[in-house]
C-alpha positions as a Markdown table, in Angstrom:
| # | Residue | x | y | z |
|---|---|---|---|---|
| 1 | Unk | 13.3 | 42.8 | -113.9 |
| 2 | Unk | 16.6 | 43.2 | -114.7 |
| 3 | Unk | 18.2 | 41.2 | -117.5 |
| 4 | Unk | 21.2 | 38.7 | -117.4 |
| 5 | Unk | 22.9 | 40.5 | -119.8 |
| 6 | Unk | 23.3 | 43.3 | -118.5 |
| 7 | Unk | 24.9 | 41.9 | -115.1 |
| 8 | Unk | 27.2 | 40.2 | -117.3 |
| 9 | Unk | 29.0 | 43.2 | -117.8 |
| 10 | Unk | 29.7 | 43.9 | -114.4 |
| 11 | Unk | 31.4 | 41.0 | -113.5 |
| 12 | Unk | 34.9 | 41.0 | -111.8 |
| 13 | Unk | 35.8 | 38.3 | -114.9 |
| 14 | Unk | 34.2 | 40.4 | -117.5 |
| 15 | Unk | 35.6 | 43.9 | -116.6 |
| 16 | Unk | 39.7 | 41.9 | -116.5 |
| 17 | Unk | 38.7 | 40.5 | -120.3 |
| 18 | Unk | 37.9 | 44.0 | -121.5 |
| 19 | Unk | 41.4 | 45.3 | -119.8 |
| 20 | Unk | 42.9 | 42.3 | -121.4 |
| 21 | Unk | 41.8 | 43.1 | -124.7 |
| 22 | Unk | 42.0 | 46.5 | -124.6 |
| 23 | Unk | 45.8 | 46.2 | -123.5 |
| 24 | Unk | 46.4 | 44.1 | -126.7 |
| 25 | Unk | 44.8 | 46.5 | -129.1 |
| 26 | Unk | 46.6 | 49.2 | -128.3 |
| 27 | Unk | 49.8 | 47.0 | -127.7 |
| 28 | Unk | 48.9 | 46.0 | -131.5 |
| 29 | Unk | 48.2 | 49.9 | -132.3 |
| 30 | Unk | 51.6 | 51.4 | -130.9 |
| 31 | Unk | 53.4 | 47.9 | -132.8 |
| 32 | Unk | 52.2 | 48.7 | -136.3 |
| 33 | Unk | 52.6 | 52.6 | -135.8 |
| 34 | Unk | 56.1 | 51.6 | -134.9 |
| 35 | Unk | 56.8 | 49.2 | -137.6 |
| 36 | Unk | 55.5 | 51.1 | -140.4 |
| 37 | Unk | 58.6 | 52.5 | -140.1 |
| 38 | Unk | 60.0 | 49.8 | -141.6 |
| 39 | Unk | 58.3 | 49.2 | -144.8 |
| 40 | Unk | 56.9 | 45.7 | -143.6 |
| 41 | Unk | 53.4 | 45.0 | -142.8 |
| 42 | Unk | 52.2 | 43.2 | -139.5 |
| 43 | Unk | 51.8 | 39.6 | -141.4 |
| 44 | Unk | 54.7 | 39.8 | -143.3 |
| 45 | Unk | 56.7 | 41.0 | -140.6 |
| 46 | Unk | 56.5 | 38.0 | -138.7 |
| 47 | Unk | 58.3 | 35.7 | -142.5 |
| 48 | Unk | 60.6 | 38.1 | -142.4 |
| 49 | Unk | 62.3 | 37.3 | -139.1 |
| 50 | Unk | 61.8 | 33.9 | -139.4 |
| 51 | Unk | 63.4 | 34.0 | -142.4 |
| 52 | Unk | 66.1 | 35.8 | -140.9 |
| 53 | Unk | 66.9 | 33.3 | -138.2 |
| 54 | Unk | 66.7 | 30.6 | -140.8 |
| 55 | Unk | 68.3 | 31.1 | -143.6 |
| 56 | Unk | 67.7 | 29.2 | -146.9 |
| 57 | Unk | 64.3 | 28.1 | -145.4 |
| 58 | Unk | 62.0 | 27.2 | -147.9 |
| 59 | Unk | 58.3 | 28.2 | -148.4 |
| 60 | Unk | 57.3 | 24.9 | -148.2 |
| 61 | Unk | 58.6 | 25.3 | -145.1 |
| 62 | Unk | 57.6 | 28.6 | -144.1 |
| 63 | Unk | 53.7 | 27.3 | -144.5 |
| 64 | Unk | 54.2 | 24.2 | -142.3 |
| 65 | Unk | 55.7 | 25.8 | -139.5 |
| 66 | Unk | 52.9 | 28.8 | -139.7 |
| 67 | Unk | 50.5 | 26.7 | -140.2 |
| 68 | Unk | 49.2 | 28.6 | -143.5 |
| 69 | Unk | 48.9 | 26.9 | -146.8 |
| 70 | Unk | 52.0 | 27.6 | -149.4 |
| 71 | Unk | 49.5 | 29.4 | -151.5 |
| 72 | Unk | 49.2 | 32.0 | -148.3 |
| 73 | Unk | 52.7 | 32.3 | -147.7 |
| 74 | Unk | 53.2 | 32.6 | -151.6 |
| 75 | Unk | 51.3 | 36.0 | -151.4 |
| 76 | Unk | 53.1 | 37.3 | -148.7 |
| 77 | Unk | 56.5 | 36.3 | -150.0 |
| 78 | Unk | 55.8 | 37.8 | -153.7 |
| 79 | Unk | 55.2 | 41.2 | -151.6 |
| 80 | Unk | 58.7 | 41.1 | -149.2 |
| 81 | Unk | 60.2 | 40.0 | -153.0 |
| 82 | Unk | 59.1 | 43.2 | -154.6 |
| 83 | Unk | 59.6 | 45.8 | -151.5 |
| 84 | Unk | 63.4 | 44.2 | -152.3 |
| 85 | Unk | 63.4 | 42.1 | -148.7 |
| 86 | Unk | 64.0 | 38.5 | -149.6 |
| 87 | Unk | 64.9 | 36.4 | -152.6 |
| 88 | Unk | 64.0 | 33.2 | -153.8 |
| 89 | Unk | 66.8 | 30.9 | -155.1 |
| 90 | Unk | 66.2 | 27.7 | -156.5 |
| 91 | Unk | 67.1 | 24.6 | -154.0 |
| 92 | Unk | 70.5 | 22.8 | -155.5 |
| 93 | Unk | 69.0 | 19.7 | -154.4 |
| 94 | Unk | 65.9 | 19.8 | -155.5 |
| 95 | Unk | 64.7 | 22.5 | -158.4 |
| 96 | Unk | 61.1 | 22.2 | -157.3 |
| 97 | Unk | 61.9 | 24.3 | -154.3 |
| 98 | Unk | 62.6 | 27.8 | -153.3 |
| 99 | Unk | 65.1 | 29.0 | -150.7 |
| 100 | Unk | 63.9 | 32.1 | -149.3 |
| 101 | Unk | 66.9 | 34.3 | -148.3 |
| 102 | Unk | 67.1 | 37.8 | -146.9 |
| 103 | Unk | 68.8 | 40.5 | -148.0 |
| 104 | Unk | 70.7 | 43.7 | -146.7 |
| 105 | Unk | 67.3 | 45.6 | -147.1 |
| 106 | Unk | 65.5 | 43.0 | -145.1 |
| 107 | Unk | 68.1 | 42.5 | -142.7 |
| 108 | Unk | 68.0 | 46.1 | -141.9 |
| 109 | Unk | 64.6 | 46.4 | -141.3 |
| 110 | Unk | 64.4 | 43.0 | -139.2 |
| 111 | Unk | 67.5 | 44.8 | -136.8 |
| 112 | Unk | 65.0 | 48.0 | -136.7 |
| 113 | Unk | 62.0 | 46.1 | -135.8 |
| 114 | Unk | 64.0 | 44.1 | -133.4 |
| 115 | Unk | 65.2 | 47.5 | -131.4 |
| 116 | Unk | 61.6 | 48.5 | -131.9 |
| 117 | Unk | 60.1 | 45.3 | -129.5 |
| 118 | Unk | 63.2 | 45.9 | -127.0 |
| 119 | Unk | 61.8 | 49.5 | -126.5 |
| 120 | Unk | 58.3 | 48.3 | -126.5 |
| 121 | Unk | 58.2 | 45.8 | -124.5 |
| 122 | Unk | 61.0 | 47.7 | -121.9 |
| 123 | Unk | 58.1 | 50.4 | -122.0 |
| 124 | Unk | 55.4 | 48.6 | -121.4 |
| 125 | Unk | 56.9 | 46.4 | -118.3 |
| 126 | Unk | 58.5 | 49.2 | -116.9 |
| 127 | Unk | 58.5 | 49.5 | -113.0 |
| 128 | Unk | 58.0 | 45.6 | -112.7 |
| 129 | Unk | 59.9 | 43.6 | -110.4 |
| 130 | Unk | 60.7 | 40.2 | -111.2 |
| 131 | Unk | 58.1 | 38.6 | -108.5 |
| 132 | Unk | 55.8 | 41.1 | -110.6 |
| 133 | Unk | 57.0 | 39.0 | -113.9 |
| 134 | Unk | 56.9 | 35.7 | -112.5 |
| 135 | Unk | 53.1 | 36.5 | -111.0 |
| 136 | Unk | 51.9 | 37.4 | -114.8 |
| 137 | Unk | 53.5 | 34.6 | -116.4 |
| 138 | Unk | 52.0 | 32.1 | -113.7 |
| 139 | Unk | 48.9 | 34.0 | -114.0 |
| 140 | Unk | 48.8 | 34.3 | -118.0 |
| 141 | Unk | 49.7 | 30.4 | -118.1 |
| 142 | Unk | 46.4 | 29.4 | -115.9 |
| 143 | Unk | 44.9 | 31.3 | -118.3 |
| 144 | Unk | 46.0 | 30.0 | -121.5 |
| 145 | Unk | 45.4 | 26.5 | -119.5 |
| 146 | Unk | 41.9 | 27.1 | -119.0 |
| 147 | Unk | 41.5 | 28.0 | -122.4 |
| 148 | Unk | 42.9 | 24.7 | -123.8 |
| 149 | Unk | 40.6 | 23.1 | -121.4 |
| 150 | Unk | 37.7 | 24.3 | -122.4 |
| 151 | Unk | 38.0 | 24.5 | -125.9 |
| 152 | Unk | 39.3 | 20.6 | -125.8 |
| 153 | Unk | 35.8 | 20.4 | -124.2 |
| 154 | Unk | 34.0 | 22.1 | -126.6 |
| 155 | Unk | 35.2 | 19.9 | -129.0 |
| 156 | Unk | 34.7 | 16.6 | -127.7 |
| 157 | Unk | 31.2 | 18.6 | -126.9 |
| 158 | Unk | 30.6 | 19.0 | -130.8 |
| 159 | Unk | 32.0 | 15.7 | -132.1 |
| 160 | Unk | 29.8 | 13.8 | -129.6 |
| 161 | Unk | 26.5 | 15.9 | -131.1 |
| 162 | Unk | 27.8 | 15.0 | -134.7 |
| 163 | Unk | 27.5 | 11.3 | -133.5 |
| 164 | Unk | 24.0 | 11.8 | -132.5 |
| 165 | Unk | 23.3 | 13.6 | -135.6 |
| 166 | Unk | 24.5 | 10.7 | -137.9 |
């Protein structure tokens, strides 16, 4: 008898998840070979260019909007402080708060990291015609739909067996 598990595997929907996520590791893999370069590591990368596009923005706010805790961000910040790529200033208006602010270091590598997506992601879609771009997104959105779906059902799922439980 052959088992269900096996099968599983060669499903139509089984075999496009492994492509999925074997596209993003080695989306993730070029990414952080390419942005070594710039002295920034993959989590911090992603402060830095916020930072960039917000100046003055404080950590505070930084943990809010990534939905980390400050202590989290605090880590992360100390680092791009050290490697020379921020600052923190104290708010005028209020002295309990930081402003983070980049520097020329920081700016530099945020322009090189930019130039680094563009050439990614001109790489990886290369060939594409728009239909081809508008298909993916239309396809990638039903996806990300279905995923909301069911976890929102898996949810109401679990909180309904907590009831039961109580």
């Amino acid at each position: 008898m052959e088992s269900k598990v096996g099968r599983r595997y060669e499903t139509k929907e089984c075999r496009l998840v492994g492509k999925y996520i074997q596209t993003n590791r080695l989306h993730r893999r070029v990414l952080e070979q390419e942005l070594s370069s710039t002295g920034v590591y993959r989590s911090q990368h992603q402060l830095l260019m916020f930072v960039a596009e917000h100046p003055q923005v404080s950590q505070k706010e930084l943990a809010r909007l990534h939905g980390v805790s400050t202590a989290t961000i605090a880590v992360s910040l100390k680092k791009l402080e050290q490697g020379g790529y921020i600052e923190r200033k104290v708010d005028v208006r209020d002295n309990r708060f930081n402003q983070i602010c980049i520097t020329p270091k920081g700016m530099a590598a945020v322009e090189k990291s930019a130039a680094i997506f563009e050439e990614l992601e001109r790489s990886m879609f290369q060939g594409f015609s728009s239909e081809d771009f508008e298909r993916m997104g239309e396809l990638l959105d039903r996806i990300y739909h279905n995923l909301e779906e069911y976890e929102s059902g898996r949810e109401r799922e679990f909180k309904g067996q907590e009831g039961e439980d109580a």
